[in-house]
C-alpha positions, -999 to +999 in steps of 0.1 A: +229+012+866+211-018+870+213-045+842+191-078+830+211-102+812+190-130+798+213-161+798+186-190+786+211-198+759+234-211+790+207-234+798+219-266+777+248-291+790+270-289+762+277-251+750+286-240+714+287-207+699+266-187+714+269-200+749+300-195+751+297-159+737+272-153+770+294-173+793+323-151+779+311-119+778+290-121+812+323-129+837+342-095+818+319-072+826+308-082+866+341-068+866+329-032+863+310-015+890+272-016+875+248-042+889+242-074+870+210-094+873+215-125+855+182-139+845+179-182+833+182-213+845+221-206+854+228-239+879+257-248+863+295-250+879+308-225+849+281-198+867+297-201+899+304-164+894+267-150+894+256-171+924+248-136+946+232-122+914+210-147+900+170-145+892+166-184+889+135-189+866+131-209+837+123-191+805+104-216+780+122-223+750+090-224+730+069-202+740+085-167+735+057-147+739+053-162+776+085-160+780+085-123+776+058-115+799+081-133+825+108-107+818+088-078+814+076-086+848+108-091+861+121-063+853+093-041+862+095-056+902+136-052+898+134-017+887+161-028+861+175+001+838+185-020+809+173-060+796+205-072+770+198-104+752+231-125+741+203-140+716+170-142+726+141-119+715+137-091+745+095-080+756+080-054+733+061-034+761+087-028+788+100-001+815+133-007+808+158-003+775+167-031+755+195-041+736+199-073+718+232-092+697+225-104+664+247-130+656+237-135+619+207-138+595+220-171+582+184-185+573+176-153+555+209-149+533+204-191+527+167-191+518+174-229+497+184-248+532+160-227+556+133-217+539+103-243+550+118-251+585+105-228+615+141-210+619+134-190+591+101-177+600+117-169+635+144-152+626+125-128+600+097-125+627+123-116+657+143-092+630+110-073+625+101-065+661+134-059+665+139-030+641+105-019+662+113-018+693+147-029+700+167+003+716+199-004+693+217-038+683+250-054+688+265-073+660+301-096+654+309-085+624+306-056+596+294-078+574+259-093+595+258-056+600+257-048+569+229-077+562+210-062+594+209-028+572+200-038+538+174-066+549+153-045+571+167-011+570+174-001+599+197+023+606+232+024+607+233+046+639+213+021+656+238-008+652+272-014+668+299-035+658+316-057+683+338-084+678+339-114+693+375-135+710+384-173+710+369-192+741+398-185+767+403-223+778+418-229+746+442-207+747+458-222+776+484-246+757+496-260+791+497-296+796+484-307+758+517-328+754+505-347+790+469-351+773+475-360+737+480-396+741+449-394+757+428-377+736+439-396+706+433-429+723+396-419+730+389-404+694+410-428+673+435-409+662+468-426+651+478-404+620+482-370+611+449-352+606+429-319+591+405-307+612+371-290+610+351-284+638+316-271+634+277-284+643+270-306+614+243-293+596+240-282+552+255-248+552+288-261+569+297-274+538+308-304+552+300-327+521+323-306+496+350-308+523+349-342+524+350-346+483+380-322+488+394-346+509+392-373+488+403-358+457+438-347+479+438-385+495+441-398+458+462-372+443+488-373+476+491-410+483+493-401+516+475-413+549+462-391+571+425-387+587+395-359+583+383-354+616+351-342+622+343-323+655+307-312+666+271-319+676+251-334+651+226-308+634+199-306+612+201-335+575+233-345+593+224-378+581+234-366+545+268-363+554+269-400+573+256-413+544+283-396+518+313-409+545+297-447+541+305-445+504+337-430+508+366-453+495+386-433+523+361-440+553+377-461+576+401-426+578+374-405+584+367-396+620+332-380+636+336-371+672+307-360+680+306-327+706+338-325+721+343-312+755+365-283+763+396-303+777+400-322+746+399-291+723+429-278+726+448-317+723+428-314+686+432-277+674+471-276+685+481-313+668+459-303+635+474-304+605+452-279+586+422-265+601+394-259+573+363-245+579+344-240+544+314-223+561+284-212+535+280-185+550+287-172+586+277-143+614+316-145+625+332-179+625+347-187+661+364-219+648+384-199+626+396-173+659+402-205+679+425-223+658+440-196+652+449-189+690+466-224+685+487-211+657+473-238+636+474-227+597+435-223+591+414-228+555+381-208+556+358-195+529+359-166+510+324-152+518+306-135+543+321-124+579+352-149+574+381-128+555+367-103+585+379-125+611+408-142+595+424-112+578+460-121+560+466-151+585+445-173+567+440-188+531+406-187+515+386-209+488+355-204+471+332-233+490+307-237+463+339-249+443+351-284+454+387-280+434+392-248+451+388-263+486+408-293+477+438-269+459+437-247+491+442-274+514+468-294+494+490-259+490+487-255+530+499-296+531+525-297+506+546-265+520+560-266+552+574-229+552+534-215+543+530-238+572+550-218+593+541-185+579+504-194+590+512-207+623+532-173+631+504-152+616+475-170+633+489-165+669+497-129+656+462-124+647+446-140+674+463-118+699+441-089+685+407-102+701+404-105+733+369-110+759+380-079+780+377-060+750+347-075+738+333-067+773+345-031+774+331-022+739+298-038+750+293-020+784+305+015+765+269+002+741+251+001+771+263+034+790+257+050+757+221+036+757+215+043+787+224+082+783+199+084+749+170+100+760 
């Protein structure tokens, strides 16, 4: 069985959510016996592993259509069984089967944020051809397959579900005593501290959290910072711009992308973890923090009681008071503390990659075998 995996969405420096789905997934399954072409601009040290299996070309960002002539063509001249797609849109006219993952159909379900940017248009175009000509879909959750099936109807049959795990550097807790002084030095950190960690764009609900956090800072009396981890995204200025009125902001931290060494210094030492999401294909924060055993805050909508089950507490995010409450219970009660520390590792222990990888290959053998 000879497999194309298109990993473009390696191709930036810094890898977030779905990078490090592709890096993940890719190095389980060149464990089993079938043979892996990896397709991208994949010169990167974490790639180490594809070296004898690489077809180095660059696949335009922009231009899709081009960009699927190029795989088309490359799988034609490879004789290549199967094209998967951690992300990207897979050729309509091809020799071989595809199968894509849909993470989520954010823009879609959040029309008020998305719907004059390009993203939107995208996404409803790709979903489309997709439901066309797509040989069956992999989703992360029940609930983005159950968007995927009322949005475009397609059928259920034609859909699996497979979740996702935490990114397996952070679960390695060795050595974060050695490299907390370090961290903290380098992000400013002298306090204690809740933590969100997200790209900082509108539907992270990162301007509620921070109202939250100011109601608890005047209610508690207490010191302690908001810290702020990820890339700045789209109307992230919005969010600077509510911080520089805060009468708490000297306590408020931005990081900015964080790389993978400093993670798990920030998730173990975290107070609180909150993630107030809008609305979310999975959540991978959530799963990561919990594979710290650190007691986690989400929302109460979308793929997020999915993934954090009964080892995490949940607020309604369009609900300010809510948020706050949540986090102030988690704050003011050190045996819910420990509760949700014991049930996040508990919890976390039931995703893993090498099952993510397994379930995936079983979607691909079982493609395969469809006539």
């Amino acid at each position: 069985m000879k497999i194309g995996i298109d990993l473009r969405v390696l191709d930036s420096l810094n890898i977030t959510g779905l990078g490090r789905y592709a890096l993940n997934l890719t190095k389980e399954l060149i464990k089993f016996k079938e043979e892996y072409y990896f397709i991208g601009n994949v010169d990167r040290s974490e790639l180490e592993y594809t070296k004898n299996m690489t077809i180095p070309i660059e696949l335009p960002y922009g231009d899709i259509e081009f960009a699927n002539k190029l795989l088309s063509l490359i799988g034609y001249v490879e004789d290549l069984d199967m094209m998967f797609s951690p992300f990207y849109p897979l050729p309509e006219r091809r020799t071989f089967k595809g199968i894509v993952t849909i993470h989520d159909l954010i823009p879609l379900r959040l029309p008020e944020i998305f719907r004059n940017t390009g993203i939107y248009n995208f996404y409803d175009t790709y979903m489309r051809e997709c439901a066309e000509h797509i040989d069956h879909i992999i989703t992360v959750s029940n609930s983005t397959k159950q968007d995927i099936m009322e949005l475009y109807g397609i059928e259920e049959e034609k859909i699996s579900v497979i979740y996702l795990a935490g990114h397996s550097k952070c679960f390695n807790r060795e050595d974060v005593g050695e490299a907390q002084q370090k961290v903290f030095e380098k992000y400013r950190i002298n306090k204690g501290y809740i933590l969100s960690l997200c790209t900082l764009e509108p539907r992270k609900n990162l301007t509620r959290l921070l109202k939250a956090y100011e109601i608890i800072r005047t209610k508690l009396k207490e010191e302690f910072h908001l810290v702020f981890v990820g890339g700045f995204g789209m109307r992230s200025e919005e969010l600077i711009r509510e911080i520089e009125k805060s009468p708490f902001k000297d306590n408020i931290i931005m990081t900015g992308y964080v790389p993978d060494e400093d993670l798990g210094v920030l998730y173990s030492n975290a107070e609180v973890f909150v993630y107030p999401s809008l609305y979310e294909g999975f959540g991978l924060p959530v799963l990561e923090a919990m594979g710290y055993g650190v007691p986690v805050v989400t929302s109460n909508v979308s793929s997020l009681p999915e993934v954090g089950g009964d080892a995490a507490l949940y607020c309604n995010p369009y609900d300010v008071e809510s948020i706050a409450y949540t986090i102030e219970k988690v704050l003011l009660s050190p045996t819910l503390q420990r509760q949700l520390r014991e049930k996040s590792l508990e919890r976390s222990k039931l995703f893993s990659w090498e099952k993510t990888a397994l379930q995936t290959r079983d979607v691909f053998l079982k493609c395969l075998n469809k006539s």
